[in-house]
Residue frames as qw, qx, qy, qz and C-alpha x, y, z in Angstrom:
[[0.745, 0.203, -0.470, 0.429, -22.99, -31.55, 33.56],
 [0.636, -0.747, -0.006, 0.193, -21.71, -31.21, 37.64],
 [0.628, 0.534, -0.244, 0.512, -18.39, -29.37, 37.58],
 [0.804, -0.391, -0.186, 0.408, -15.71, -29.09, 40.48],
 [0.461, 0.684, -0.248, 0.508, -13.38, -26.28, 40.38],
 [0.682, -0.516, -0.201, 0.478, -10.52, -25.75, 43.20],
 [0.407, -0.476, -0.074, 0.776, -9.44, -22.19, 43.76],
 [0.158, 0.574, 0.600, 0.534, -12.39, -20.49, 41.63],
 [0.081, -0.887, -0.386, 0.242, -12.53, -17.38, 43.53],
 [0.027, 0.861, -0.178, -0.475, -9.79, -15.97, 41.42],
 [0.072, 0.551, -0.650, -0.518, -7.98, -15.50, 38.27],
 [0.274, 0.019, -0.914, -0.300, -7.86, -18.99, 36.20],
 [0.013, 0.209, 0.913, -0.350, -10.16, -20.60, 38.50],
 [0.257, 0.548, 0.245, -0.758, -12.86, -17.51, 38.15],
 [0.402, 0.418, -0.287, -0.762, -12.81, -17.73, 34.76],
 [0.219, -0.006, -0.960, -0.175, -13.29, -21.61, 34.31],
 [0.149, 0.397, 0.637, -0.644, -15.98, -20.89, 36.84],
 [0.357, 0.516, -0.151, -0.764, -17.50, -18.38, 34.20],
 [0.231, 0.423, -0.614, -0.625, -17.23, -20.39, 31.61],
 [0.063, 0.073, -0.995, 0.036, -18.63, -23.41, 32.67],
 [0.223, 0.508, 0.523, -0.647, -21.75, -21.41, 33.96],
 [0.418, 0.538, -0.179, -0.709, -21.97, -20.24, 30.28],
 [0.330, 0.108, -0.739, -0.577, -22.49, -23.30, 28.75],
 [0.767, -0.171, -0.365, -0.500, -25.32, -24.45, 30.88],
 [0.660, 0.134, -0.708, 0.212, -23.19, -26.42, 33.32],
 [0.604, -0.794, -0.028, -0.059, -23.88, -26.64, 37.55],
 [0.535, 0.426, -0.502, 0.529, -20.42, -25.60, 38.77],
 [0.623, -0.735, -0.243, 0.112, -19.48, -26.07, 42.11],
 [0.118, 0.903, -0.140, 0.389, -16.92, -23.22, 43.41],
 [0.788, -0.550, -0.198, 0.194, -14.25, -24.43, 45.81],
 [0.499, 0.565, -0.312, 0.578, -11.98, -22.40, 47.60],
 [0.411, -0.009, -0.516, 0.751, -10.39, -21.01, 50.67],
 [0.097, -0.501, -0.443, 0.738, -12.23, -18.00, 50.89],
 [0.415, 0.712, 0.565, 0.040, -14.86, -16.49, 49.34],
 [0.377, -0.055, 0.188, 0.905, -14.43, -13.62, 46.91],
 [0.405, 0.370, 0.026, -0.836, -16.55, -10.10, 45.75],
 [0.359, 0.366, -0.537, -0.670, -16.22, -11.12, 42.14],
 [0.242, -0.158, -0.943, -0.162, -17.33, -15.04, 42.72],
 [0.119, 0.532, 0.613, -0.572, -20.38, -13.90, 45.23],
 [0.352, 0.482, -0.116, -0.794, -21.32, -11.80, 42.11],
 [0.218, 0.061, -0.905, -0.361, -21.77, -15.27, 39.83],
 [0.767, -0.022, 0.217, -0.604, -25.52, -16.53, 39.49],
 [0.989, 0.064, -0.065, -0.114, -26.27, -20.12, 39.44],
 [0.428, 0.402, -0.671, 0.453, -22.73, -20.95, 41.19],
 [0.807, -0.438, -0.392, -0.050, -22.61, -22.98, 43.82],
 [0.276, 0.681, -0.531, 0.423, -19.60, -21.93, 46.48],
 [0.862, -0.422, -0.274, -0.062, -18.33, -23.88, 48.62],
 [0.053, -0.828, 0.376, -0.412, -16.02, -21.77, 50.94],
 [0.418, -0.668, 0.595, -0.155, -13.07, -23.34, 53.20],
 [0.939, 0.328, -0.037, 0.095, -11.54, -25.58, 50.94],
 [0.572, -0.625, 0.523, 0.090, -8.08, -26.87, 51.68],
 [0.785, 0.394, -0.472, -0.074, -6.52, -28.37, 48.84],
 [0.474, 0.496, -0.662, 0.302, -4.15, -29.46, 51.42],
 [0.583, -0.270, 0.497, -0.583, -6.29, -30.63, 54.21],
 [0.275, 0.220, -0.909, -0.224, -6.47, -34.35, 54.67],
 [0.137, 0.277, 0.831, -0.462, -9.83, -34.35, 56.45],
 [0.196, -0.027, -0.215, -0.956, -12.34, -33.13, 53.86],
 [0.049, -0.253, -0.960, -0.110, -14.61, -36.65, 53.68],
 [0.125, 0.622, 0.648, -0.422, -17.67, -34.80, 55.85],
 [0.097, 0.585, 0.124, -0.795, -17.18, -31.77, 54.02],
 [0.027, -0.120, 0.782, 0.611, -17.45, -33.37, 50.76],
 [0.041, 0.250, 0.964, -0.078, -20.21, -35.58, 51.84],
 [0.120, 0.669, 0.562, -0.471, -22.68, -32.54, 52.77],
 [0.068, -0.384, 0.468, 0.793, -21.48, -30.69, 49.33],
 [0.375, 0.105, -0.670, -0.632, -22.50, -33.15, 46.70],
 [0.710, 0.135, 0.349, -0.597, -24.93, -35.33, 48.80],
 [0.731, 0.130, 0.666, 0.073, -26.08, -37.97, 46.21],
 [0.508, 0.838, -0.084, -0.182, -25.30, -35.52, 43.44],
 [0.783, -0.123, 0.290, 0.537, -22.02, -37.14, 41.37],
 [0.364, -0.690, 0.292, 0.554, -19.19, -35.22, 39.52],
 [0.720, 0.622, 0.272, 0.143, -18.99, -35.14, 35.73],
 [0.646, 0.454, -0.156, 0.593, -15.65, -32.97, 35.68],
 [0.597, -0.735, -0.052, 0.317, -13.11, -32.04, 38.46],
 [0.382, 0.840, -0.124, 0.365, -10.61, -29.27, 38.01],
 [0.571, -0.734, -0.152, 0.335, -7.99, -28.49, 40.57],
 [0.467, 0.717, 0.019, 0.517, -6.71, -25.52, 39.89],
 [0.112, -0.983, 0.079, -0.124, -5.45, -24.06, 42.79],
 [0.773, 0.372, -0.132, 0.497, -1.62, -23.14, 43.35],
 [0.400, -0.824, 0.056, 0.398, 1.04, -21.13, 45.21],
 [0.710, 0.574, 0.130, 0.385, 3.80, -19.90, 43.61],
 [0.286, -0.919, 0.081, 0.257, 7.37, -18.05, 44.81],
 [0.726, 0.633, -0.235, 0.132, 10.37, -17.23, 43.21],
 [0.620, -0.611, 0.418, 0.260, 13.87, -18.60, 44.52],
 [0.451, 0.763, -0.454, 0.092, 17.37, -18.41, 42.75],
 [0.767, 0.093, -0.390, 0.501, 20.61, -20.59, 43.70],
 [0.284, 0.348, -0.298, 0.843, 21.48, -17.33, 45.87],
 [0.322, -0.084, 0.439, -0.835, 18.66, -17.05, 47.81],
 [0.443, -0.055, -0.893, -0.058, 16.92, -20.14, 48.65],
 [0.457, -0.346, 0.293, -0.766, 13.79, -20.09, 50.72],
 [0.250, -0.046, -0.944, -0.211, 13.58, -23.78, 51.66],
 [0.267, 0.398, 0.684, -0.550, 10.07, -22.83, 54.03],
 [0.584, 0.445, -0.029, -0.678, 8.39, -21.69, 50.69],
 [0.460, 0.205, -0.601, -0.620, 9.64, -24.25, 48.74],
 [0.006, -0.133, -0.974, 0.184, 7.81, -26.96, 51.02],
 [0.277, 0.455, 0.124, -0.837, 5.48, -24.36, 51.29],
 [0.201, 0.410, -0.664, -0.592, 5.21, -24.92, 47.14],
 [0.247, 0.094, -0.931, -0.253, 5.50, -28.89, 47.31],
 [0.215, 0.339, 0.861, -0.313, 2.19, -29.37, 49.71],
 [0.391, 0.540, 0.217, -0.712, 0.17, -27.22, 47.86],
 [0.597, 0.489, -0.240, -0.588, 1.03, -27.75, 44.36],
 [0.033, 0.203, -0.978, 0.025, 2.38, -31.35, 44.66],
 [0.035, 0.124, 0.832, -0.540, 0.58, -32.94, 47.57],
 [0.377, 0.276, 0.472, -0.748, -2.34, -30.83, 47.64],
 [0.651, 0.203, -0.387, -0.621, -3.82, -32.22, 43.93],
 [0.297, -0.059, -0.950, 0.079, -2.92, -36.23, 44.64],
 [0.042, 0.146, 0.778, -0.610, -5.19, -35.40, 48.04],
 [0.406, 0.206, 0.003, -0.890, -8.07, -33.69, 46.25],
 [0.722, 0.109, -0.480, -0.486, -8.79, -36.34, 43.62],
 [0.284, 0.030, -0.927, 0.242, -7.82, -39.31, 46.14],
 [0.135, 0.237, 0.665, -0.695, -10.99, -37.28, 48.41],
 [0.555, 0.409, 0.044, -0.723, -13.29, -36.63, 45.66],
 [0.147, 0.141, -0.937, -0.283, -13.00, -39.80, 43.85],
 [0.090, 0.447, 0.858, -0.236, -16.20, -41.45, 45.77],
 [0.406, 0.699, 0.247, -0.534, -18.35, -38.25, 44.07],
 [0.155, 0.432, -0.481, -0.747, -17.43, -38.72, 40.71],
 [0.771, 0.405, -0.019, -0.492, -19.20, -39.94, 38.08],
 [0.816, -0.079, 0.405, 0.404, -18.77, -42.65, 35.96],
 [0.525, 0.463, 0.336, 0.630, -16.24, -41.86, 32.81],
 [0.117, -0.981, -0.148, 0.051, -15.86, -38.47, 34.71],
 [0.651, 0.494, -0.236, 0.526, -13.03, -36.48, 33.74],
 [0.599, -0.685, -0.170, 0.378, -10.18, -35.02, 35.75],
 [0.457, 0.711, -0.103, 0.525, -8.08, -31.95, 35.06],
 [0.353, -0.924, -0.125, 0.082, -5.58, -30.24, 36.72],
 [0.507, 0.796, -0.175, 0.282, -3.29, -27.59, 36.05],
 [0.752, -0.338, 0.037, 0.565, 0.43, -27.73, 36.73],
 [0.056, 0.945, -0.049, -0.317, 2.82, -25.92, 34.75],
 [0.911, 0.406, -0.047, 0.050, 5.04, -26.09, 32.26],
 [0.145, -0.811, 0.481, -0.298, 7.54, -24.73, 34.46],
 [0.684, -0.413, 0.574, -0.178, 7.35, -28.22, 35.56],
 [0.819, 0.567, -0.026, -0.087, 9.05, -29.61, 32.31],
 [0.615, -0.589, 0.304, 0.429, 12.37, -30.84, 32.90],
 [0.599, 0.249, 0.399, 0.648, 13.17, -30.79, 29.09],
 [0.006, 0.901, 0.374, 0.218, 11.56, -27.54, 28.73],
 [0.463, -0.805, 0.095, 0.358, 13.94, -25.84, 31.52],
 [0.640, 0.395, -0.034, 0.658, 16.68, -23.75, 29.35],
 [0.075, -0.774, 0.151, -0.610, 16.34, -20.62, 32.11],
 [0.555, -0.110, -0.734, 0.377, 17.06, -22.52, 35.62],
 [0.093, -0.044, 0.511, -0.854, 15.80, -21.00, 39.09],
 [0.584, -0.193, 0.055, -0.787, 12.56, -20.84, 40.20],
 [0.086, 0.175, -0.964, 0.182, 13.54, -23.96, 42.23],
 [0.361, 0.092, 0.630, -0.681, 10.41, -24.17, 44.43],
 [0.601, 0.436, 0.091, -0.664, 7.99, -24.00, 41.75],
 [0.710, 0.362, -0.586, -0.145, 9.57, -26.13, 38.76],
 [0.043, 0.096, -0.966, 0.237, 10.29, -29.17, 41.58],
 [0.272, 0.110, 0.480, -0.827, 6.79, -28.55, 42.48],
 [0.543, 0.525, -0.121, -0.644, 5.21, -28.88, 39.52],
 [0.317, 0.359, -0.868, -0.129, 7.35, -31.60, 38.28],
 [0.169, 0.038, 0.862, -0.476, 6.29, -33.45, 41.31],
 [0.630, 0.444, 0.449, -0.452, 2.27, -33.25, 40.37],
 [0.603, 0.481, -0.507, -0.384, 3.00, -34.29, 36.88],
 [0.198, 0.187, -0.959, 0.079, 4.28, -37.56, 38.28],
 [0.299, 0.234, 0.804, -0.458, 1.29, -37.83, 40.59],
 [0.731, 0.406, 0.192, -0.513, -1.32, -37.08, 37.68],
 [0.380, 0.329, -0.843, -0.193, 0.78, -39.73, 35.32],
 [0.012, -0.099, 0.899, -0.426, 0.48, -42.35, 38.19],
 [0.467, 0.440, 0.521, -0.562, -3.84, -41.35, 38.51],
 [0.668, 0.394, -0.377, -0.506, -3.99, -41.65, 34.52],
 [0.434, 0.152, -0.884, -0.087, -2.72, -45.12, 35.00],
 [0.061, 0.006, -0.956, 0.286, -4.21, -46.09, 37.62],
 [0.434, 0.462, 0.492, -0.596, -7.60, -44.80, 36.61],
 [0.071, 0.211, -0.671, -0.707, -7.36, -45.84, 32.65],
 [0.104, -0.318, -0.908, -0.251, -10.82, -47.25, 31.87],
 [0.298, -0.509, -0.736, 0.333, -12.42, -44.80, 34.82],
 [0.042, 0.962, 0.164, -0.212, -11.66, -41.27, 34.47],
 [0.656, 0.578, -0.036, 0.485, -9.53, -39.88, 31.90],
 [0.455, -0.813, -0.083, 0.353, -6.81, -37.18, 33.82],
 [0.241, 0.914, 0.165, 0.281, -5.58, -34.08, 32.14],
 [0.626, -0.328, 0.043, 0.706, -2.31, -32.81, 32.88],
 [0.326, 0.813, 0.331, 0.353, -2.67, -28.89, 32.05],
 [0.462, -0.285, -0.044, 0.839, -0.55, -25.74, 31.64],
 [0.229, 0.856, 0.418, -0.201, -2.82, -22.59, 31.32],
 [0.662, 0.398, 0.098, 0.628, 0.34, -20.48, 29.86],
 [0.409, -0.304, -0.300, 0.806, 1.78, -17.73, 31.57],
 [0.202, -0.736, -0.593, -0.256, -1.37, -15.98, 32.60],
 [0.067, -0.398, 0.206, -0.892, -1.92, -12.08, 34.12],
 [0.595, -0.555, -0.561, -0.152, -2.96, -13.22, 37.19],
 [0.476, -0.825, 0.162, -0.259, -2.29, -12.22, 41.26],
 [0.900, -0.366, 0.145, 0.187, 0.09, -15.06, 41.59],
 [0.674, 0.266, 0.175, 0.667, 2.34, -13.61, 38.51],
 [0.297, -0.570, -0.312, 0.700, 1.81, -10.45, 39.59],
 [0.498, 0.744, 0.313, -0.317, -0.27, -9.56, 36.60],
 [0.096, 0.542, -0.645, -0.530, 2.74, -9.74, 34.29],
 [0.606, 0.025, 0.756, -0.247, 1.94, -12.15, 31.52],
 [0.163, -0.027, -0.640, -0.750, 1.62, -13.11, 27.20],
 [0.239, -0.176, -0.908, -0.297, -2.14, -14.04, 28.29],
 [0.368, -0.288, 0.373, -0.801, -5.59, -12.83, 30.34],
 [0.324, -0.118, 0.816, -0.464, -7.33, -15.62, 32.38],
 [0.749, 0.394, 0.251, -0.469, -10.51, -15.75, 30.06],
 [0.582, 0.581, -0.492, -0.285, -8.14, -16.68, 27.16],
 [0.190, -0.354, 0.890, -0.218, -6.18, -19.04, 29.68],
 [0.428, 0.018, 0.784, -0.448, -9.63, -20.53, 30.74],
 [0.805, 0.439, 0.192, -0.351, -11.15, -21.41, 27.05],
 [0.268, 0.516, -0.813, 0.029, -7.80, -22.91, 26.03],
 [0.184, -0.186, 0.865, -0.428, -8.44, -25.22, 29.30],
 [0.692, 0.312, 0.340, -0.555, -12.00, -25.83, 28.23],
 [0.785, 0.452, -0.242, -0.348, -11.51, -27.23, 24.82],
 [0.292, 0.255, -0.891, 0.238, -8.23, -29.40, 25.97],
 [0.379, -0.064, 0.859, -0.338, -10.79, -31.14, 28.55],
 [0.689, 0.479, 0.231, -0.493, -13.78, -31.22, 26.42],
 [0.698, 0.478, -0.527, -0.079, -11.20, -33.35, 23.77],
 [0.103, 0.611, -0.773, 0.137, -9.88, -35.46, 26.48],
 [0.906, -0.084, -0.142, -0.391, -10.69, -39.12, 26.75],
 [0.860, -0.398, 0.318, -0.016, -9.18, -42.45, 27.55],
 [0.795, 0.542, 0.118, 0.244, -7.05, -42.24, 24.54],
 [0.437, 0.541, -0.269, 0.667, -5.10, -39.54, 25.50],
 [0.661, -0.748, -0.040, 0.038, -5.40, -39.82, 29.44],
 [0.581, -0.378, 0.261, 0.672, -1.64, -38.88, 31.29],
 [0.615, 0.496, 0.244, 0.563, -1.18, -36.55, 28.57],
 [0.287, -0.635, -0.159, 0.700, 0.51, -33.22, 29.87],
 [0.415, 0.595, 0.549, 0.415, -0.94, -30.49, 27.49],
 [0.171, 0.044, 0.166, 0.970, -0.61, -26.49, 26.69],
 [0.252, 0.619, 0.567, -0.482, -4.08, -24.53, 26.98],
 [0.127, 0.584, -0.463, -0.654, -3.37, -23.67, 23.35],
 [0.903, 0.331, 0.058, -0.269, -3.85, -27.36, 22.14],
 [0.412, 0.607, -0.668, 0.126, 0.35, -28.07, 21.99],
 [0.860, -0.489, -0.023, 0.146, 1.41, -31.40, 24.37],
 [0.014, -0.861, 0.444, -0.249, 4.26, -30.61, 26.15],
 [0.624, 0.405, -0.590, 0.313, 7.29, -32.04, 26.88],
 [0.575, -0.757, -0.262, -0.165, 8.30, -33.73, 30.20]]
């Protein structure tokens, strides 16, 4: 199997990276910038200056996969700041809405022409972005954000129902760099949670917004 990952030179991303390499799978590595720890992976492909939020990838795609197609696409990368009612950064939270909004709709809308058929799609929001869910309010930026790419992978499950299932995924509140290593969870657990929720996801339960645990979550 050809696998895709966006923002695999750390945390979540790294370890889906890993994991995918352990069962046997060609994974391609996209991110911004390269890392030690991913330059230390054998039989990983990287493919360095990814942009989730660039709207010109087409060449860079093209010379990637070549005539090789896609058999599962992750997009996993993400920003993340914290804002209260009292202190309101509205440059982060736009900041926020291209990246984690914006910047998944663009990925799969540019990698579509490399996928396979019946190729899946995953990609992780948050359950921050749960409007029932919300009983602690703030973190404005992030829970609009988040909300926002749930609607846009709803929308791509429908409008890709027969073509590529599309995963709607919350890794749970993971010791990574973005949380500032606080966390009930370490990336490797995060990232074989995330494995078995794609590796069960089909056209049956496309649009379905799910827990890396195996719970679906409320929207």
């Amino acid at each position: 199997m050809l696998v895709a990952i966006t923002g695999a030179n750390r945390g979540i991303g790294l370890e889906l990276t890993k994991k995918y390499v352990e069962k046997g799978d060609k994974v391609f590595a996209m991110c911004r910038r390269v890392s030690d720890e991913l330059k230390s992976l054998d039989n990983v492909q990287i493919v360095e200056g990814i942009d989730t939020t660039d709207f010109n990838l087409k060449q860079k795609l093209e010379s990637t996969f070549g005539n090789e197609k896609i058999d599962l696409f992750i997009n996993n990368a993400g920003v993340l700041t914290s804002e209260s009612l009292n202190s309101l950064n509205f440059d982060d939270i736009r900041k926020q809405f291209e990246v984690n909004s914006i910047g998944p709709l663009n990925m799969v809308h540019q990698i579509l022409p490399h996928l396979s058929s019946g190729a899946k799609i995953g990609v992780l929001t948050s359950r921050m972005g749960s409007i029932g869910d919300n009983t602690s309010g703030g973190m404005y930026g992030y829970r609009m954000s988040k909300a926002a790419a749930n609607a846009a992978c709803k929308s791509l499950a429908m409008d890709l129902k027969g073509k590529h299932p599309v995963a709607i995924l919350h890794p749970g509140y993971v010791k990574t760099d973005m949380t500032g290593n606080n966390g009930d969870i370490v990336p490797e657990e995060a990232a074989r949670g995330l494995v078995k929720v794609m590796e069960e996801l089909n056209d049956g339960n496309t649009g379905t917004f799910w827990h890396q645990n195996g719970q679906e979550l409320p929207w």
